[in-house]
C-alpha positions as CSV (number, residue, x, y, z in Angstrom):
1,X,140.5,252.4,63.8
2,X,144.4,253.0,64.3
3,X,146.1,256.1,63.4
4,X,148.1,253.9,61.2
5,X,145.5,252.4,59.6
6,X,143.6,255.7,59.0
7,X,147.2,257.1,57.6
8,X,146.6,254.0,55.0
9,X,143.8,253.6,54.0
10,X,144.0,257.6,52.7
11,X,146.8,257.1,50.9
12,X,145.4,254.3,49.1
13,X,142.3,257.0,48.5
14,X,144.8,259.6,46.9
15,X,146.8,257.1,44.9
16,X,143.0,256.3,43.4
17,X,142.6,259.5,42.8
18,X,145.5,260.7,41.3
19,X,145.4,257.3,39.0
20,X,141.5,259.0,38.6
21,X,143.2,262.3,37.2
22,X,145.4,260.6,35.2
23,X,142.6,258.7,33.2
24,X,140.7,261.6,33.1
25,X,143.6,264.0,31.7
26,X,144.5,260.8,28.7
27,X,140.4,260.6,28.2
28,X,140.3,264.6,27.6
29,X,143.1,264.5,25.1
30,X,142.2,262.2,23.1
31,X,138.6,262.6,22.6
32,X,139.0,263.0,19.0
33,X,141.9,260.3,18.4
34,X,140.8,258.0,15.6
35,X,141.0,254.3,17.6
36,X,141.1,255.9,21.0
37,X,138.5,254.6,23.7
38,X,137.1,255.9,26.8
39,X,139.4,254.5,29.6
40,X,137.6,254.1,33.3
41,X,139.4,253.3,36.3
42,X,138.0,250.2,38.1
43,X,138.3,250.5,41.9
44,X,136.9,248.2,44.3
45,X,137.1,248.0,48.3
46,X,139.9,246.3,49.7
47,X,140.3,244.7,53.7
48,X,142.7,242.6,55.7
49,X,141.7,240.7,58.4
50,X,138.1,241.8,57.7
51,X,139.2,245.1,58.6
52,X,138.5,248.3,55.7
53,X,141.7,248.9,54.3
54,X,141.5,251.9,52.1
55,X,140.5,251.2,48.0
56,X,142.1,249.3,45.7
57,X,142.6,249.9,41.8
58,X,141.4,246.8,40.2
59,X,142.8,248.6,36.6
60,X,141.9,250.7,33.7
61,X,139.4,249.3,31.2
62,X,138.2,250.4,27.7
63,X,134.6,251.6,27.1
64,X,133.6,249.7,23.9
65,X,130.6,249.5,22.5
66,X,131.2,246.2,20.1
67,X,127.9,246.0,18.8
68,X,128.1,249.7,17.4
69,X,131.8,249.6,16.4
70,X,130.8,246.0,14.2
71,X,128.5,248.2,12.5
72,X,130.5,251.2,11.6
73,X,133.1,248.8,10.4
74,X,130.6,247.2,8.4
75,X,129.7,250.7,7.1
76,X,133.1,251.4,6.4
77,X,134.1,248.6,3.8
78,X,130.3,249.1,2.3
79,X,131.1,252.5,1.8
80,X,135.2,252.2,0.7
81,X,133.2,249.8,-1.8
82,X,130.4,252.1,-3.0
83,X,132.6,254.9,-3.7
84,X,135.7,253.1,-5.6
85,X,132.8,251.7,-8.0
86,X,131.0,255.0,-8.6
87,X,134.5,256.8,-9.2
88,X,135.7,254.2,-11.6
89,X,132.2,254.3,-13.3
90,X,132.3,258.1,-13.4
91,X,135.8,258.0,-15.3
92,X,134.4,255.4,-17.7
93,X,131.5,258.4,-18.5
94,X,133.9,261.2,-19.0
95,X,136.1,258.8,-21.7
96,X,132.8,258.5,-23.2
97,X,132.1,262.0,-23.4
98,X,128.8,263.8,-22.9
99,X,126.6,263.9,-25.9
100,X,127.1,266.9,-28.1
101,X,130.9,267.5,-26.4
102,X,133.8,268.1,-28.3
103,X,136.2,264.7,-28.7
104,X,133.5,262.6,-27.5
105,X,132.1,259.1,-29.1
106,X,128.6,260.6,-30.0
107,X,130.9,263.5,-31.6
108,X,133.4,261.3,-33.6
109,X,129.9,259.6,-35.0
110,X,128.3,262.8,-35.8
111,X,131.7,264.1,-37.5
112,X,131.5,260.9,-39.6
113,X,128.1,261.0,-40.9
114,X,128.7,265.1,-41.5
115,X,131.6,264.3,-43.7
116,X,130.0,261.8,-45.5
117,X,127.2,263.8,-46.5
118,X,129.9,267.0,-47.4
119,X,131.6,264.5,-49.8
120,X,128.8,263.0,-51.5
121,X,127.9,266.6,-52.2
122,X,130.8,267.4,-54.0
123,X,132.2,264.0,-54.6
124,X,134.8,265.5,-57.0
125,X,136.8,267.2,-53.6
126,X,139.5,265.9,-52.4
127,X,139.7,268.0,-49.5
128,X,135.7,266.5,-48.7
129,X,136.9,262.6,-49.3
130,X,140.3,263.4,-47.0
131,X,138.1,265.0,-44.5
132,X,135.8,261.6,-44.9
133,X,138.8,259.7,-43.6
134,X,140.0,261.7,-41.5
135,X,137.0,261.7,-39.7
136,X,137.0,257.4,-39.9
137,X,140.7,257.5,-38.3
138,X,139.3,259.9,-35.8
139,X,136.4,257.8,-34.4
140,X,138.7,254.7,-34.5
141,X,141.0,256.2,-32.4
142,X,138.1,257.4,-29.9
143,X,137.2,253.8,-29.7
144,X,141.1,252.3,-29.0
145,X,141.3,255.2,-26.4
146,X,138.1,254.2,-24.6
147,X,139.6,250.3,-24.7
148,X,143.4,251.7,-23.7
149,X,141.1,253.9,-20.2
150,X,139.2,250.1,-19.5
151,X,142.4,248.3,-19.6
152,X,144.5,250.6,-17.6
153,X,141.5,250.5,-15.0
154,X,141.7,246.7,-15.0
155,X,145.6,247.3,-14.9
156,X,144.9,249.5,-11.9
157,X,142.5,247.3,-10.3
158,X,144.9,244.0,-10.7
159,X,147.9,246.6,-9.1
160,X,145.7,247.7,-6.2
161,X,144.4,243.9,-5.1
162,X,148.0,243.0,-4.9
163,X,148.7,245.8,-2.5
164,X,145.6,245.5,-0.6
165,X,146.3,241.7,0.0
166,X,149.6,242.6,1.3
167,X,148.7,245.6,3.4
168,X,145.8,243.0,4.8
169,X,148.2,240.0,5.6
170,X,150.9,242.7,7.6
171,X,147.8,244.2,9.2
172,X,147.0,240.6,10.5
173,X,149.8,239.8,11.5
174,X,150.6,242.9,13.2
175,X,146.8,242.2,15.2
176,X,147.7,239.0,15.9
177,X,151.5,240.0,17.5
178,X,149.4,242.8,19.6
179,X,147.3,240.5,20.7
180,X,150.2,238.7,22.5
181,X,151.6,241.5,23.8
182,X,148.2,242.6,25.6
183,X,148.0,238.8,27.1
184,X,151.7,239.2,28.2
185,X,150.7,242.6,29.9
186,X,148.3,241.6,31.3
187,X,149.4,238.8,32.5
188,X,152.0,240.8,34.2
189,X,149.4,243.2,35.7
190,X,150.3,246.3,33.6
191,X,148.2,248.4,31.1
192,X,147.3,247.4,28.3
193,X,145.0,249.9,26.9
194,X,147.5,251.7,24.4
195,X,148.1,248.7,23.0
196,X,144.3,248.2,23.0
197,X,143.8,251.2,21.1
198,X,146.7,250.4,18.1
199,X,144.8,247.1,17.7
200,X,141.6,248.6,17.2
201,X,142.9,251.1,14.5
202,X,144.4,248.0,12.3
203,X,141.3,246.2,12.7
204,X,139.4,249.6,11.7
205,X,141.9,250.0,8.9
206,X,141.5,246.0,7.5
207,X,138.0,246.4,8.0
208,X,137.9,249.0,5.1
209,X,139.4,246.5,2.9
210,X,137.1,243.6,3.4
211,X,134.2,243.7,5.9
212,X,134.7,241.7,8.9
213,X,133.6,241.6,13.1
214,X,135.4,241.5,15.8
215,X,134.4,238.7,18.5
216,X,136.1,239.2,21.5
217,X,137.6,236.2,23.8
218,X,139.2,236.0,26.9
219,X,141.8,237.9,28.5
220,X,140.9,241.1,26.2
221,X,142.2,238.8,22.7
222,X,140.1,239.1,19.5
223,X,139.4,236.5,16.8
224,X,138.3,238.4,13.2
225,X,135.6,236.7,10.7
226,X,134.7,238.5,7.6
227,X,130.7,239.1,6.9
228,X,131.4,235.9,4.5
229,X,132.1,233.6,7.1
230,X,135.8,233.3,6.3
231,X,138.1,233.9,9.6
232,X,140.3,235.9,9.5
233,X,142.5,235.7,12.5
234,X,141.8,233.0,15.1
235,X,144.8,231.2,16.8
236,X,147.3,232.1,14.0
237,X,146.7,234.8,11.3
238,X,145.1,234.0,7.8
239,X,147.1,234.2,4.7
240,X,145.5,235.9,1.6
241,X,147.4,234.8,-2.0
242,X,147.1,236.7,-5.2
243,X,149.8,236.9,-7.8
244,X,149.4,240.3,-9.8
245,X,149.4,239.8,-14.2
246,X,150.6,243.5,-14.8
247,X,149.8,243.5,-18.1
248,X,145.9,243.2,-18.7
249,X,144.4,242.8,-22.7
250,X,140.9,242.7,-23.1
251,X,140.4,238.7,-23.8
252,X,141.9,238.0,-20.5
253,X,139.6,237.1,-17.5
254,X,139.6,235.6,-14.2
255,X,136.9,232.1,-15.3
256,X,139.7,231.5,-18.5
257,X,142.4,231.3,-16.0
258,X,144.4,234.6,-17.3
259,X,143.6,236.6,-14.0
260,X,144.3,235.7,-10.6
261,X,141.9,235.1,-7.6
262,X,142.5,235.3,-4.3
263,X,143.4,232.4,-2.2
264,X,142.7,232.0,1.8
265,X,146.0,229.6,3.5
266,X,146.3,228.2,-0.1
267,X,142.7,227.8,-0.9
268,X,140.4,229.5,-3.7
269,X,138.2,232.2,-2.1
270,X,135.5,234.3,-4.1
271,X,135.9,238.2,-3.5
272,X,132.5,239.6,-4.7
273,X,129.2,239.0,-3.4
274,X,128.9,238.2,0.0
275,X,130.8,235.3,0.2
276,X,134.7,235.0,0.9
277,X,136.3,238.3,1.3
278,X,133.7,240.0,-0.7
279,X,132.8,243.6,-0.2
280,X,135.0,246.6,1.1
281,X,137.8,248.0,-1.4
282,X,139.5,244.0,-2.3
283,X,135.9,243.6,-3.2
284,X,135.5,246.7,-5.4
285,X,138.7,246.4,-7.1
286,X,137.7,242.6,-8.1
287,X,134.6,243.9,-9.8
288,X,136.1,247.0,-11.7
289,X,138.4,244.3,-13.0
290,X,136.6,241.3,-13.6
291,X,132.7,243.3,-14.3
292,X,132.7,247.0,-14.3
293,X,135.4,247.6,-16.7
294,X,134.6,243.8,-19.2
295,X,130.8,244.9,-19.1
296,X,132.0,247.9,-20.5
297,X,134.6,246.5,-23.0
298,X,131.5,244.4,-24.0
299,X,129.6,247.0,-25.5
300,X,132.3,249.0,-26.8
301,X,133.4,246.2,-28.7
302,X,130.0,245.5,-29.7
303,X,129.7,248.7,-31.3
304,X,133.3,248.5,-33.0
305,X,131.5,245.5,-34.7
306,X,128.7,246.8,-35.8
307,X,130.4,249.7,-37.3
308,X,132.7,247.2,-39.2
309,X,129.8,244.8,-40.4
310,X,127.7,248.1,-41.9
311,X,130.6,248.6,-44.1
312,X,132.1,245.4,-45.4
313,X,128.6,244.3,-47.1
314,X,128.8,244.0,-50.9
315,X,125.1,246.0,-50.6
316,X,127.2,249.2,-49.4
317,X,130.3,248.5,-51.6
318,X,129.7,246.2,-54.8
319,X,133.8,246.2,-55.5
320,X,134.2,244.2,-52.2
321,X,135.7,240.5,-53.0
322,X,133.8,237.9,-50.3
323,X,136.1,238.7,-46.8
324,X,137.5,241.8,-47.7
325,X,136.9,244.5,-45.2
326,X,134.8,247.3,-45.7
327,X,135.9,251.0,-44.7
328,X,136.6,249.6,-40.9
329,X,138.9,247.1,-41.0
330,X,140.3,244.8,-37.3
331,X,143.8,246.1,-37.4
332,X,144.0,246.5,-40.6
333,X,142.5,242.6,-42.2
334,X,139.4,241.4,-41.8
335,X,136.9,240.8,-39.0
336,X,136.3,237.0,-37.0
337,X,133.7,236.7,-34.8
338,X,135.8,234.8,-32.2
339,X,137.9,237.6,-31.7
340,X,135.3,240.2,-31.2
341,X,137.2,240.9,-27.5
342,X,139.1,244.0,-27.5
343,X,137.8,244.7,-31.3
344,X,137.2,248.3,-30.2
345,X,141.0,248.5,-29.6
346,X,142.1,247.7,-33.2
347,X,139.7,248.9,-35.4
348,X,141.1,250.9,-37.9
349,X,140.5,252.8,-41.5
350,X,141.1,250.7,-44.5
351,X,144.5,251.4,-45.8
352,X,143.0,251.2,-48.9
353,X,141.6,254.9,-48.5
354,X,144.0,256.5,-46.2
355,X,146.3,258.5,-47.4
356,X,148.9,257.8,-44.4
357,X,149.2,254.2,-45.4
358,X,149.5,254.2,-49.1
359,X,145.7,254.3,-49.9
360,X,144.0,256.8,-52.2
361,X,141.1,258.7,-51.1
362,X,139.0,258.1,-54.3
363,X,138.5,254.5,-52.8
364,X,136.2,256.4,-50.3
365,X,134.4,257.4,-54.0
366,X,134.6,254.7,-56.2
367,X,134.8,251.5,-54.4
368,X,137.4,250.5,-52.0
369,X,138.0,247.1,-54.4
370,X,138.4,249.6,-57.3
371,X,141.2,249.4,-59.8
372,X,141.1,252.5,-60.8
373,X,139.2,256.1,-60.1
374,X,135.7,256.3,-61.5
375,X,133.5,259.4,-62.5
376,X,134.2,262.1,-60.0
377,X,130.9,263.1,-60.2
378,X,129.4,259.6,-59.0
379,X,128.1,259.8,-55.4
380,X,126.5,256.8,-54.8
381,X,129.1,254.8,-53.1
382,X,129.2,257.7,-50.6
383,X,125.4,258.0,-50.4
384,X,125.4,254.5,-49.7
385,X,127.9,254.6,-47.0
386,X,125.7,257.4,-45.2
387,X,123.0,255.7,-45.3
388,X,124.6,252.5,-44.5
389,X,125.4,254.3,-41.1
390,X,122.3,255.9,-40.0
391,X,120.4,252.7,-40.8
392,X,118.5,250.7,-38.7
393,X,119.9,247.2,-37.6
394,X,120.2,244.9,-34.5
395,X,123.5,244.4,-32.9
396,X,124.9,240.9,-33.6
397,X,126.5,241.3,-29.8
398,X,126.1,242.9,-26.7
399,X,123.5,243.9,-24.2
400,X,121.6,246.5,-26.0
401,X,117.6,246.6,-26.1
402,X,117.2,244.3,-29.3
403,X,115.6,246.3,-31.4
404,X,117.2,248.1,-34.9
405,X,119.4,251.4,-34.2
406,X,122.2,253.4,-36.2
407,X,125.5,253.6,-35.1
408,X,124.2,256.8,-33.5
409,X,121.8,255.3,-31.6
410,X,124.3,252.4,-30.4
411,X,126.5,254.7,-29.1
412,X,124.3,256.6,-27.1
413,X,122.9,253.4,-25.4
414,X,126.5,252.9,-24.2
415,X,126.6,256.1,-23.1
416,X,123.2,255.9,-21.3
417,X,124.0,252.7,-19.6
418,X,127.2,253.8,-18.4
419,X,125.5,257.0,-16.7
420,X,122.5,254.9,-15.7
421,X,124.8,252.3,-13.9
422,X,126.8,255.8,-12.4
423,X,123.9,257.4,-10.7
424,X,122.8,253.9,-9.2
425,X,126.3,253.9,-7.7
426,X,126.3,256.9,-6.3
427,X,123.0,256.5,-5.0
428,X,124.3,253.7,-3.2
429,X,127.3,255.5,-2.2
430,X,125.4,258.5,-0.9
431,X,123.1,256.0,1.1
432,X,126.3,254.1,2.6
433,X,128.6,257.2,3.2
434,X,125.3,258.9,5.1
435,X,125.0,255.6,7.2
436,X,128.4,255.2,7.8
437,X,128.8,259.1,9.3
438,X,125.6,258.3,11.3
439,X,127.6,255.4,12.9
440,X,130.2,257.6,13.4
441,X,128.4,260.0,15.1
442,X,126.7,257.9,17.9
443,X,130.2,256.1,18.2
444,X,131.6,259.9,19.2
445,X,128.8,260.2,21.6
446,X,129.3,256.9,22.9
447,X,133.3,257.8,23.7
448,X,134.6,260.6,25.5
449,X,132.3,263.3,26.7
450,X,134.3,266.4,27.6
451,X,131.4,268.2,30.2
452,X,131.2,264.9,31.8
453,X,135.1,264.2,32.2
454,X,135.3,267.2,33.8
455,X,133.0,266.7,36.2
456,X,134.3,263.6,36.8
457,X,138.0,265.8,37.9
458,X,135.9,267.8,39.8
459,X,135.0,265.0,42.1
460,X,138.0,263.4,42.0
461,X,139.8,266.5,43.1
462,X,137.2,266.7,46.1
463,X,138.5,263.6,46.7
464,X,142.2,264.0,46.7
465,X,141.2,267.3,48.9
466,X,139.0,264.7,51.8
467,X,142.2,262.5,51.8
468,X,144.8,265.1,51.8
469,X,143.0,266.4,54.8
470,X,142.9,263.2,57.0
471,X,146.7,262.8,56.1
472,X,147.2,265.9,57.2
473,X,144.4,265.5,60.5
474,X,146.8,262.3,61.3
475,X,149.9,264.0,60.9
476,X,149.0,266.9,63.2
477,X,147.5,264.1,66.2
478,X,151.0,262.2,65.7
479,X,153.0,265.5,66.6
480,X,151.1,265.7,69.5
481,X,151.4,263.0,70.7
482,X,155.0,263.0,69.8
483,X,155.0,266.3,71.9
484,X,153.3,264.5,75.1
């Protein structure tokens, strides 16, 4: 071997490891930079004329493990999902109110029945019939604000999958322009990895909105499918539709055409389930909207009926004419069937009794359909009403258990299946959020390993050393000779 050749083939050995140092150096500082992956440097032996001529850097590539990151993404979207839908169903519970709290919908029921029972005592008091009222206006106002929390969360939900669909389609089309600029680097034989890494974060980050996978194709470019089988990104980016209503009321829903869905390049795409782009935190925003927060509606409404059919029967009050509402009225005239849906919203005292709109609190006494004030002493009307609401009866709507319960009873059903449905969900949540730090985990120990980085320097500085030494061995044999 020529001096020449020698003097070559160890500067192509220090360039290699200098290049080494470098990727070791960008490895060690980013070891816990969200997106970044463990960069190697590809060498390979290079000749000419079938003579050794030194190393040659073949490029930098990315240490992925796709199966694993496909996973964690997965567990990313199920638990974004998980965790929006026990939140919004742990809000729902605290509207409610705990049983036996101050200003909650067991309380306003219990404040009810107390001041019926004080009036019929001393049905001759005023004070005791106002109080009556008081406590009617009070637990119709508990039911409008539980339906005013739903709606704003349906409000919330119908604001938030506008901006998620928007965030998705610039995330996609930001993915797809990368992936461009990768081919067009390397095509030009320059590194790419950076731009490998920004790519990766925007597909970690629309991979918390709807679950997806990443198949890799040639030439380091990436198609994206979601879990439902829709794609995503192949060729040209997808385009996800979905026109926002703003203002939500309780009849309004996505089957009667009110709500909007999401479209895929122009076409109708389900967002729950697995299908479509169900799942991740489009898919929990579509079911606090159009099931979470209607479910709930349901059987709020369903108990703002039963509280208005206790008290419009002639049974309970013998002066009502046929269709005249009873002490709860459906803002303010009487209650149809067909427009149980938001009920619970507009439910309201009879002005009849109240005070505040023109009424007269002997109504309460002696008969809302009353001309004029009976015996003050009679308390049968008001007996009658607090019977009428501790008694037994089946809910003409809703999903409740079927069998007879007060108004009491109703409302603590709601209650329970609203915390019932809450722990489930954060069961599930705690299950996902544990699975998805798990994936985490072994994807950090997968990536860059500090000890071993620097004992990959290490060698690569032995290495720098054994070529800097045959430069130098070269050099000294030239100026000798030079010297001859």
């Amino acid at each position: 071997m020529s001096l020449s050749t020698t003097l070559a083939n160890a500067l192509t050995g220090l360039n290699a490891a200098s290049r080494g140092a470098e990727v070791v150096s960008s490895n060690v500082a980013n070891a816990r930079t969200p997106g970044y992956a463990r960069r190697e440097l590809n060498l390979s032996a290079q000749s000419l004329g079938g003579t050794g001529a030194g190393v040659r850097i073949d490029g930098i590539s990315r240490a992925v493990n796709r199966s694993l990151l496909n996973d964690r993404r997965i567990a990313d979207a199920d638990s974004a999902n998980t965790g929006q839908i026990a939140e919004f169903l742990a809000s729902a519970e605290r509207t409610l109110g705990q049983p036996g709290s101050a200003g909650s919908l067991g309380d306003r029921l219990s404040a009810l029945n107390q001041t019926l029972v004080q009036a019929a005592s001393r049905p001759d008091s005023q004070a005791r019939l106002q109080s009556a009222v008081t406590a009617v206006r009070d637990l119709a106002a508990k039911l409008a604000e539980v339906t005013g929390t739903l709606q704003q969360a349906r409000m919330d939900a119908d604001a938030r999958i506008g901006a998620l669909a928007d965030e998705l389609n610039t995330g996609l089309g930001q993915i797809d322009r990368l992936n461009a600029d990768i081919l067009a680097e390397r095509s030009a034989g320059r590194d790419a990895t950076a731009l490998m890494d920004q790519r990766q974060r925007l597909v970690d980050r629309a991979a918390q909105i709807v679950p997806l996978r990443e198949v890799q194709r040639d030439h380091d470019q990436i198609v994206l499918f979601t879990t439902g089988g829709a794609i995503l990104l192949e060729g040209n980016p997808a385009r996800i539709g979905f026109a926002p209503s703003g203002v939500i009321t309780a009849d309004m829903t996505l089957a009667a055409g009110s709500l909007s869905g999401l479209t895929l390049n122009g076409q109708p795409v389900t967002a729950t389930g697995g299908g479509g782009l169900g799942g991740g935190l489009l898919g929990a925003q579509f079911a606090i909207r159009d099931a979470l927060a209607p479910a709930l509606q349901g059987q709020v409404d369903a108990l703002a009926r039963d509280l208005v059919e206790r008290f419009q029967s002639p049974s309970v009050d013998p002066t009502l004419a046929p269709g005249q509402p009873g002490l709860f009225t459906d803002a303010g005239g009487p209650f149809d069937p067909l427009t149980e849906a938001g009920l619970a919203g507009r439910i309201s005292v009879n002005a009849l009794a109240d005070l505040t709109q023109g009424g007269a609190v002997w109504r309460l006494r002696d008969g809302l359909g009353a001309a004029s004030p009976g015996a003050t002493g009679d308390a049968r009307l008001l007996a009658g009403l607090g019977a009428a609401l501790e008694a037994g009866r089946v809910p003409a709507s809703g999903q409740f258990i079927g069998a007879a319960r007060s108004a009491a009873g109703l409302a603590a059903d709601v209650l329970s299946q609203v915390a019932s449905d809450r722990l489930a969900a954060e069961s599930r949540q705690s299950y996902s959020a544990a699975r998805q730090a798990g994936l985490a985990e072994q994807e950090q120990r997968d990536g860059v390993d500090t000890d071993a980085e620097l004992q990959d320097l290490i060698a690569i500085e032995h290495a720098y050393s054994a070529n800097a030494r045959v430069i130098k061995t070269v050099d000294d044999l030239i100026q000798q000779l030079i010297g001859l």
